[in-house]
Backbone atoms as SQL, in Angstrom:
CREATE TABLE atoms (id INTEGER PRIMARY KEY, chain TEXT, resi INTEGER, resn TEXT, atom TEXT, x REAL, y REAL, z REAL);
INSERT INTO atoms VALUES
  (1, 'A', 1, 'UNK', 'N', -16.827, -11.716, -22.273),
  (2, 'A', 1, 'UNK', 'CA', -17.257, -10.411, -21.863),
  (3, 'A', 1, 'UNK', 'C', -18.439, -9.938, -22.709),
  (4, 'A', 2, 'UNK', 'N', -18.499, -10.476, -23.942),
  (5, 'A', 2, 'UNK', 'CA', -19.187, -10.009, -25.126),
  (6, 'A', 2, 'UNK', 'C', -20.804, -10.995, -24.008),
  (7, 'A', 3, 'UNK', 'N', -20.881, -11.981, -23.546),
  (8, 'A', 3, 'UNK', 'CA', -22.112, -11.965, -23.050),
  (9, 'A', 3, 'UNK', 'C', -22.546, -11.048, -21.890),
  (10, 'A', 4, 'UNK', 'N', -22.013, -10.456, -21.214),
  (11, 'A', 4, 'UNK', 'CA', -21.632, -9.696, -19.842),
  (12, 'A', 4, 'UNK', 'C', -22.244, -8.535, -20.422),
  (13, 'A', 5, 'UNK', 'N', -21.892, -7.797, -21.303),
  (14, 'A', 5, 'UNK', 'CA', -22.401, -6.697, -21.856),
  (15, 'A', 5, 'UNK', 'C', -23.673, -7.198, -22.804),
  (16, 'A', 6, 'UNK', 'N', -24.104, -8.237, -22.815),
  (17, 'A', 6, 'UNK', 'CA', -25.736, -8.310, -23.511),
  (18, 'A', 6, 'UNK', 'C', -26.542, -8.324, -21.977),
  (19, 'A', 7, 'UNK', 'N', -25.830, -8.875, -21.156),
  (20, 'A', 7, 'UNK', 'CA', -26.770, -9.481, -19.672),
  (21, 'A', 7, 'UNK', 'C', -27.136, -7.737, -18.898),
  (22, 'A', 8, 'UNK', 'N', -26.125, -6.909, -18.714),
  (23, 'A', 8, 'UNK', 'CA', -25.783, -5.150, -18.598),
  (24, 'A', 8, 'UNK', 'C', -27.032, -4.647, -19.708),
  (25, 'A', 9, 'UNK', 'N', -27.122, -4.830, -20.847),
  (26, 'A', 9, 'UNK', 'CA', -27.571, -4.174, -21.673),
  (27, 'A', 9, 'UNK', 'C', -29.606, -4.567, -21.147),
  (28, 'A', 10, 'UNK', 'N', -29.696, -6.032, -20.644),
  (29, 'A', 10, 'UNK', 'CA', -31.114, -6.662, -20.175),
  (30, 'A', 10, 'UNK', 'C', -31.479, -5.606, -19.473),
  (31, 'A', 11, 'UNK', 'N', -30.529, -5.146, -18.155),
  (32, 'A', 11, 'UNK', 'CA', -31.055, -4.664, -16.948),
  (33, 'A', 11, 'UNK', 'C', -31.425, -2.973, -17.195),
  (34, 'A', 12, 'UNK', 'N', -30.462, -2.163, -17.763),
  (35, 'A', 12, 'UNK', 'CA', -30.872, -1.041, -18.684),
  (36, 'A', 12, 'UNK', 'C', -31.855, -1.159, -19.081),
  (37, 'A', 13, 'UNK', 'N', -32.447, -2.127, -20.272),
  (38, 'A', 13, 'UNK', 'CA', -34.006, -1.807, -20.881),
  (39, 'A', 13, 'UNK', 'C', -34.768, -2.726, -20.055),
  (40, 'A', 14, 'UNK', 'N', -34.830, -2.481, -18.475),
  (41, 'A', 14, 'UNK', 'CA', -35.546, -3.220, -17.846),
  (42, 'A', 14, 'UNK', 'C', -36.833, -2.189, -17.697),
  (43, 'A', 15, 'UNK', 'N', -38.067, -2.058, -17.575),
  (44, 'A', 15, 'UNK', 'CA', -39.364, -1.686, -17.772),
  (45, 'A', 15, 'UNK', 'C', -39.286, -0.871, -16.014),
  (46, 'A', 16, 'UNK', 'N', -38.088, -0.516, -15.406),
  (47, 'A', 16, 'UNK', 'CA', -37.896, 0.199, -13.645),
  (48, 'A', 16, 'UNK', 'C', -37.256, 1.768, -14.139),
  (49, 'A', 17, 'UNK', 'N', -37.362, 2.318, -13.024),
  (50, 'A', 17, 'UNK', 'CA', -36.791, 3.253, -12.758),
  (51, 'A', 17, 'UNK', 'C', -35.100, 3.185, -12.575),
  (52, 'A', 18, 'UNK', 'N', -34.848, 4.764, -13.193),
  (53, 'A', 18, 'UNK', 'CA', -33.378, 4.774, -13.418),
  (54, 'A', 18, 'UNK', 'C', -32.603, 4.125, -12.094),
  (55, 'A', 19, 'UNK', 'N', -33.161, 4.611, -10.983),
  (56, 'A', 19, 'UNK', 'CA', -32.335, 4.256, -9.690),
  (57, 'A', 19, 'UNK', 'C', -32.477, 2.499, -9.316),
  (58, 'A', 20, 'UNK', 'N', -33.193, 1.973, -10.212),
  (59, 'A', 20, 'UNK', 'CA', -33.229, 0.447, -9.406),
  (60, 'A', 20, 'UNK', 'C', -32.411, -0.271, -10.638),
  (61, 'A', 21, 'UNK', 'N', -32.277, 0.309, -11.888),
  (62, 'A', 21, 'UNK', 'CA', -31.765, -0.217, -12.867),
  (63, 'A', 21, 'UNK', 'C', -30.004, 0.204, -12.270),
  (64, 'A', 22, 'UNK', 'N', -29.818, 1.796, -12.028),
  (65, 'A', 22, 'UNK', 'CA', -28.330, 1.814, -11.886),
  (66, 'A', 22, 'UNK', 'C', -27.782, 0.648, -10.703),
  (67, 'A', 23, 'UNK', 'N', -28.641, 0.507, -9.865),
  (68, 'A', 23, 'UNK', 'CA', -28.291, -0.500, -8.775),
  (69, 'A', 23, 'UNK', 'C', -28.106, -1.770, -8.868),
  (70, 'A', 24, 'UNK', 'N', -29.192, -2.251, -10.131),
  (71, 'A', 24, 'UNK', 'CA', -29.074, -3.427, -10.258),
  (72, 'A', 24, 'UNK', 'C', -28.062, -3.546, -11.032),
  (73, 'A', 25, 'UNK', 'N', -27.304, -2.773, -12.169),
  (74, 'A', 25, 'UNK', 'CA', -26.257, -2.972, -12.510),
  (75, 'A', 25, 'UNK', 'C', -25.333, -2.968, -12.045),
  (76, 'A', 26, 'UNK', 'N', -24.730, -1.836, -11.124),
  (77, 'A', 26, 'UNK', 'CA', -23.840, -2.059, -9.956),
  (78, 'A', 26, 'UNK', 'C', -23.390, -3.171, -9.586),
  (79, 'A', 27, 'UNK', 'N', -24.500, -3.843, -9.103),
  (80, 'A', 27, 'UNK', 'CA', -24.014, -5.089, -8.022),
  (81, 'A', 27, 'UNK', 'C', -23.787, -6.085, -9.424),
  (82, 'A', 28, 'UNK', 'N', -24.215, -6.369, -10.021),
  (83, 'A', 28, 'UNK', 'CA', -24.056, -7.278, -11.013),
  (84, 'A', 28, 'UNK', 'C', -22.666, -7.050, -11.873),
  (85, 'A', 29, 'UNK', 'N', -22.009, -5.637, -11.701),
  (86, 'A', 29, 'UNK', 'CA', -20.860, -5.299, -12.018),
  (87, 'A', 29, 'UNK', 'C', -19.761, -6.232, -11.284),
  (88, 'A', 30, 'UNK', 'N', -20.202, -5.799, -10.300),
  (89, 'A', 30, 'UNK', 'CA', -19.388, -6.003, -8.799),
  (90, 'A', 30, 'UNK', 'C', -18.830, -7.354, -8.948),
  (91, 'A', 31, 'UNK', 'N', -19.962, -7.836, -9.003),
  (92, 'A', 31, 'UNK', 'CA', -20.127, -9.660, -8.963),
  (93, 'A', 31, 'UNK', 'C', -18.750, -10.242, -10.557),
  (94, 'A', 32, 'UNK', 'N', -19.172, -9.744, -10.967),
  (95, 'A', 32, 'UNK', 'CA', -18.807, -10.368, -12.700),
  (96, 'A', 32, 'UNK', 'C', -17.410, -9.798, -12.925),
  (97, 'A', 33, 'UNK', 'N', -17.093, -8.467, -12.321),
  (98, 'A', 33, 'UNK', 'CA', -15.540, -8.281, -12.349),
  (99, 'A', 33, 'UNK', 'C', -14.382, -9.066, -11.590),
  (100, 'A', 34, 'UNK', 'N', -14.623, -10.082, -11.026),
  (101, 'A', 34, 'UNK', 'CA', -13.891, -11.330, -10.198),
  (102, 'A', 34, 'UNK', 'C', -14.180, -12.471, -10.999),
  (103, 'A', 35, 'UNK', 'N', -15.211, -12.747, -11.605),
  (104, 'A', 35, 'UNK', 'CA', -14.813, -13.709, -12.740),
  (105, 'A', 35, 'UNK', 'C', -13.673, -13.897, -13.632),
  (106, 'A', 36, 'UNK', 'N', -13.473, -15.360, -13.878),
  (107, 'A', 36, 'UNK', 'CA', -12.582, -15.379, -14.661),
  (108, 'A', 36, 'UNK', 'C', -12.386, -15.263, -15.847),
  (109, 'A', 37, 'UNK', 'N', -13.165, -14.820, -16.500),
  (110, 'A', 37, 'UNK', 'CA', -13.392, -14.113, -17.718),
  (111, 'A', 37, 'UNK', 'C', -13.122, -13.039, -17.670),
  (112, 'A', 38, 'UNK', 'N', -13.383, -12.409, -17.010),
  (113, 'A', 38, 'UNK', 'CA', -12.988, -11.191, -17.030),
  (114, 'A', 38, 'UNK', 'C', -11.446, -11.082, -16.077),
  (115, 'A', 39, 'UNK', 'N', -11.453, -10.906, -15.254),
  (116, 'A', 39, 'UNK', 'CA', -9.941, -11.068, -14.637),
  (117, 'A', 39, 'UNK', 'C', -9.363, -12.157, -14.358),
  (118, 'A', 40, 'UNK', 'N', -8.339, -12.769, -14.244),
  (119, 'A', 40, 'UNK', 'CA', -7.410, -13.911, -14.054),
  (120, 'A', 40, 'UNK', 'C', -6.310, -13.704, -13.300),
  (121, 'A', 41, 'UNK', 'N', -6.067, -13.895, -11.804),
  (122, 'A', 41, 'UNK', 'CA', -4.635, -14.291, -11.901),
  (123, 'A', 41, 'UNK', 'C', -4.034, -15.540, -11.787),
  (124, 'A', 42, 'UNK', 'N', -3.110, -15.448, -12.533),
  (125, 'A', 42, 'UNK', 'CA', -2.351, -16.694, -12.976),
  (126, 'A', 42, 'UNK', 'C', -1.647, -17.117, -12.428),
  (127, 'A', 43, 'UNK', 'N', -1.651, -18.523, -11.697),
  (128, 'A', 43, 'UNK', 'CA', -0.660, -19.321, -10.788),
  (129, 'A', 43, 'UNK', 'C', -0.649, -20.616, -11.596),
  (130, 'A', 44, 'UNK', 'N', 0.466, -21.312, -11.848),
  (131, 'A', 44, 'UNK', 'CA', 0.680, -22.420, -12.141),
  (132, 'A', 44, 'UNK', 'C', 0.040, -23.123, -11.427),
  (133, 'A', 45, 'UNK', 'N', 0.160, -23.279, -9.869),
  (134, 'A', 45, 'UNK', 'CA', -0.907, -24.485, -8.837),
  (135, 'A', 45, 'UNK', 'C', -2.372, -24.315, -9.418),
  (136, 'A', 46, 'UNK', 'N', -2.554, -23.196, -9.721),
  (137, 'A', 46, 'UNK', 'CA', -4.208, -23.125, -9.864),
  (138, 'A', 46, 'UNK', 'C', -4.307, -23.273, -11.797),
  (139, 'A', 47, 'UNK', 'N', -3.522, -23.667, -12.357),
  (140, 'A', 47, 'UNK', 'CA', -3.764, -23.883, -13.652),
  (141, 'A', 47, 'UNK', 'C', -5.144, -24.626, -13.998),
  (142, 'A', 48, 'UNK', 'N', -5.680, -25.458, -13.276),
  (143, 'A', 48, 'UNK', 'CA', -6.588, -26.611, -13.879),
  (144, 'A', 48, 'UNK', 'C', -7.822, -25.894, -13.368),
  (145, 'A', 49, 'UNK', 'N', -7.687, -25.364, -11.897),
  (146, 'A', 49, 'UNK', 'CA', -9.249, -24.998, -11.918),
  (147, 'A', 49, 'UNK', 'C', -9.131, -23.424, -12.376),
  (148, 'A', 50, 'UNK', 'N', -8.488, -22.687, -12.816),
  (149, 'A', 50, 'UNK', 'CA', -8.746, -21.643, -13.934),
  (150, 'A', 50, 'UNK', 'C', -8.951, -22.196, -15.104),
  (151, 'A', 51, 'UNK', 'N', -8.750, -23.057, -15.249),
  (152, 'A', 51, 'UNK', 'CA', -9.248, -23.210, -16.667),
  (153, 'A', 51, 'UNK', 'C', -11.084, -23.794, -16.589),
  (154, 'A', 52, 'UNK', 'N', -11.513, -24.591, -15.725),
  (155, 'A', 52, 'UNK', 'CA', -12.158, -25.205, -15.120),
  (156, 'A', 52, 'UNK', 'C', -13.168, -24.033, -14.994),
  (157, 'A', 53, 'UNK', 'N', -12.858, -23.442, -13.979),
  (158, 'A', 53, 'UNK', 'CA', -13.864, -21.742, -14.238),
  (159, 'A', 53, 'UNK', 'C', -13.718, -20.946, -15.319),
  (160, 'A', 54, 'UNK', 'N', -13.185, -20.901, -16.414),
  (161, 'A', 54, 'UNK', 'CA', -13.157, -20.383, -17.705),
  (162, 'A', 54, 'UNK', 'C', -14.371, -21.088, -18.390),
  (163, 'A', 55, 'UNK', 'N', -14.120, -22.773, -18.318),
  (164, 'A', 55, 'UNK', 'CA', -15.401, -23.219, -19.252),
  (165, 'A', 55, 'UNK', 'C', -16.874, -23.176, -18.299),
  (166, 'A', 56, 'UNK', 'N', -16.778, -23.271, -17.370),
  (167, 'A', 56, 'UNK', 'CA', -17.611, -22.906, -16.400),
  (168, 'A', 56, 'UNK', 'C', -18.583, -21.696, -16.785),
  (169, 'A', 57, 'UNK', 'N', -18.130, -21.208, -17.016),
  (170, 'A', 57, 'UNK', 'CA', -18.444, -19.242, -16.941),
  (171, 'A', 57, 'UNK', 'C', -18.774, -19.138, -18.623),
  (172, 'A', 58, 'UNK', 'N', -18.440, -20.138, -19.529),
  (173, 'A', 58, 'UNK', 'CA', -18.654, -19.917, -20.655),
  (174, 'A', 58, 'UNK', 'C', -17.561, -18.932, -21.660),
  (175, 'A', 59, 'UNK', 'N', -16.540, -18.179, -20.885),
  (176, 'A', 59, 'UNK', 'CA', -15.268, -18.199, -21.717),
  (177, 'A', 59, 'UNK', 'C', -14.349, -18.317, -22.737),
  (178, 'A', 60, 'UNK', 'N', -14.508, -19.843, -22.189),
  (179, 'A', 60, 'UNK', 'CA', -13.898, -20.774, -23.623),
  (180, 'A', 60, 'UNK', 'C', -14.603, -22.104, -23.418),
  (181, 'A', 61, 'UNK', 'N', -14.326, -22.964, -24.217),
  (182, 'A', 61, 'UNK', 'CA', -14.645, -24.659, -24.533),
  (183, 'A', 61, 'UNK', 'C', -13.764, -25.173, -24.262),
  (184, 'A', 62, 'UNK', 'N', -14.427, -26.792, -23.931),
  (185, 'A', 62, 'UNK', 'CA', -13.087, -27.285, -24.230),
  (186, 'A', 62, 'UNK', 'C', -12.636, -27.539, -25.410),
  (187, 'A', 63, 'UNK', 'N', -12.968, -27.099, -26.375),
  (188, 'A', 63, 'UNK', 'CA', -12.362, -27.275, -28.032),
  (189, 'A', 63, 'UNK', 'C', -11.357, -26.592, -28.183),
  (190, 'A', 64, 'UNK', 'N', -11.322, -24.926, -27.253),
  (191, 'A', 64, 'UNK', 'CA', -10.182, -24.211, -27.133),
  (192, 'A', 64, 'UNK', 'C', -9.410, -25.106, -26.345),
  (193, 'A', 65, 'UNK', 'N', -9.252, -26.214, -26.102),
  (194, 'A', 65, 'UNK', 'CA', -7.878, -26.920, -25.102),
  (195, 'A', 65, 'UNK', 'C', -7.419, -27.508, -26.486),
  (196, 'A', 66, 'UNK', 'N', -7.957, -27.774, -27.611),
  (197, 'A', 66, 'UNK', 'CA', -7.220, -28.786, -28.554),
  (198, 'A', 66, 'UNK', 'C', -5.918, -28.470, -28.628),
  (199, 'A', 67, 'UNK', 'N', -5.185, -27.919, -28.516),
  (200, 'A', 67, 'UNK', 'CA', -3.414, -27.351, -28.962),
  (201, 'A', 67, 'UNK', 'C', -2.917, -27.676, -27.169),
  (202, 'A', 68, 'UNK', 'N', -3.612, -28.141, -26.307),
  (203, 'A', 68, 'UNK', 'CA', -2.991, -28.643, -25.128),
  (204, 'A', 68, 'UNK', 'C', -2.656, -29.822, -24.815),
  (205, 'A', 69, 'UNK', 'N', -1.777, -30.059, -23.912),
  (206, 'A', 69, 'UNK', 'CA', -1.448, -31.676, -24.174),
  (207, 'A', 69, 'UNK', 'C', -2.811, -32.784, -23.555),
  (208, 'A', 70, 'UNK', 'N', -2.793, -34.272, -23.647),
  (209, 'A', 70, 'UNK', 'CA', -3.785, -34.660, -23.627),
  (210, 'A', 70, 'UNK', 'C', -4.362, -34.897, -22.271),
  (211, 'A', 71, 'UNK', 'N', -2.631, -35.012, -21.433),
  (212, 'A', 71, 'UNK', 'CA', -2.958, -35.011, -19.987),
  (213, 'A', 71, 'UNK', 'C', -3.845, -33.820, -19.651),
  (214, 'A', 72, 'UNK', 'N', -3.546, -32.812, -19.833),
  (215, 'A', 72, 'UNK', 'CA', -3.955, -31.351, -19.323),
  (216, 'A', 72, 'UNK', 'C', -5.430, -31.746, -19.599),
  (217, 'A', 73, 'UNK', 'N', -5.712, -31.929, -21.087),
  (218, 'A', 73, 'UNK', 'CA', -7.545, -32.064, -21.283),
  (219, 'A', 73, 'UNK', 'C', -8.129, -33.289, -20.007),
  (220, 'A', 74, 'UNK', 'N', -7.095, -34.200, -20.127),
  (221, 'A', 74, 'UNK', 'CA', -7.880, -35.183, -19.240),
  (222, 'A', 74, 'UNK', 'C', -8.181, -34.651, -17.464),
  (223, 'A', 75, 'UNK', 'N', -6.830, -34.258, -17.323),
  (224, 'A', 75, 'UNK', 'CA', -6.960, -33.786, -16.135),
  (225, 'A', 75, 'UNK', 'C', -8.781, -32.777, -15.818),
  (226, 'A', 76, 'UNK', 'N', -8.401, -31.684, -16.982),
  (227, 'A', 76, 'UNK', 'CA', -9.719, -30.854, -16.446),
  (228, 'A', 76, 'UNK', 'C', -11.120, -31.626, -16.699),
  (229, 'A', 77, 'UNK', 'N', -11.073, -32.659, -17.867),
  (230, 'A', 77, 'UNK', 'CA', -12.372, -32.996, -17.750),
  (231, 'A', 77, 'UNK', 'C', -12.669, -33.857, -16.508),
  (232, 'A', 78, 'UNK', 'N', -11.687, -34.499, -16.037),
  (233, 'A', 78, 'UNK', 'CA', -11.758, -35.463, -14.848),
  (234, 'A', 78, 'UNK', 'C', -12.542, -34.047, -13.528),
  (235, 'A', 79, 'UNK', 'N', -11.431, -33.169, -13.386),
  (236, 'A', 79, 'UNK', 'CA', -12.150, -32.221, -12.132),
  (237, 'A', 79, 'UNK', 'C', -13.443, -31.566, -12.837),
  (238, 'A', 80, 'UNK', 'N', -13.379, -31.125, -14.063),
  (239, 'A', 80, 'UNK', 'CA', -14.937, -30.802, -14.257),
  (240, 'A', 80, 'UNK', 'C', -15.871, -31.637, -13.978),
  (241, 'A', 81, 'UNK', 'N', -15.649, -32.957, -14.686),
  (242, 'A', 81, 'UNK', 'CA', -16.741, -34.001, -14.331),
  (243, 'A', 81, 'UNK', 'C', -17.214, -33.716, -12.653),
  (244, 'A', 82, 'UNK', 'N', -16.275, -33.697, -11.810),
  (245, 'A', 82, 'UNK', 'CA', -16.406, -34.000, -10.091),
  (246, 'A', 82, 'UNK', 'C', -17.466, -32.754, -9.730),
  (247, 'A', 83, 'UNK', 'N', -17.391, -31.577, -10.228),
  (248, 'A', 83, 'UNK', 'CA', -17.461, -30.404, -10.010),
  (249, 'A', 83, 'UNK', 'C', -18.936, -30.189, -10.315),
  (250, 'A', 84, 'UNK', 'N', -19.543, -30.962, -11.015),
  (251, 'A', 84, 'UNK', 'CA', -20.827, -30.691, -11.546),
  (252, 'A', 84, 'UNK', 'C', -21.887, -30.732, -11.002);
């Protein structure tokens, strides 16, 4: 989130008028509050590609998987790899 609010903070000191800046933030709100960084819901079936869109989106790493088992890492790097 901590990048989300530097990317918010770009469009504010953008060199436009208040009304094209509130707009452009808007939609860029819009967009980024369905990320998974920012919201998640959690289903066991969808475990791998939430995690998958976590490193995606920049979130987490996969360094944050180290305390997971090895299948789990393999699994996501296998669908990340596909995904690219």
């Amino acid at each position: 989130m901590e990048k989300l609010v530097g990317e918010y903070l770009d469009i504010l000191n953008e060199k436009s008028n208040a009304s094209t800046k509130f707009w452009a933030l808007e939609k860029k709100i819009k967009i980024d509050k369905n990320k998974p960084g920012v919201i998640l819901n959690l289903r066991k079936s969808e475990m791998i590609y939430d995690v998958i869109h976590l490193i995606r989106d920049g979130a987490i790493t996969f360094d944050d998987l180290s305390d997971f088992s090895d299948d789990l890492k393999h699994e996501v790097r296998m669908f990340f790899d596909k995904l690219r």
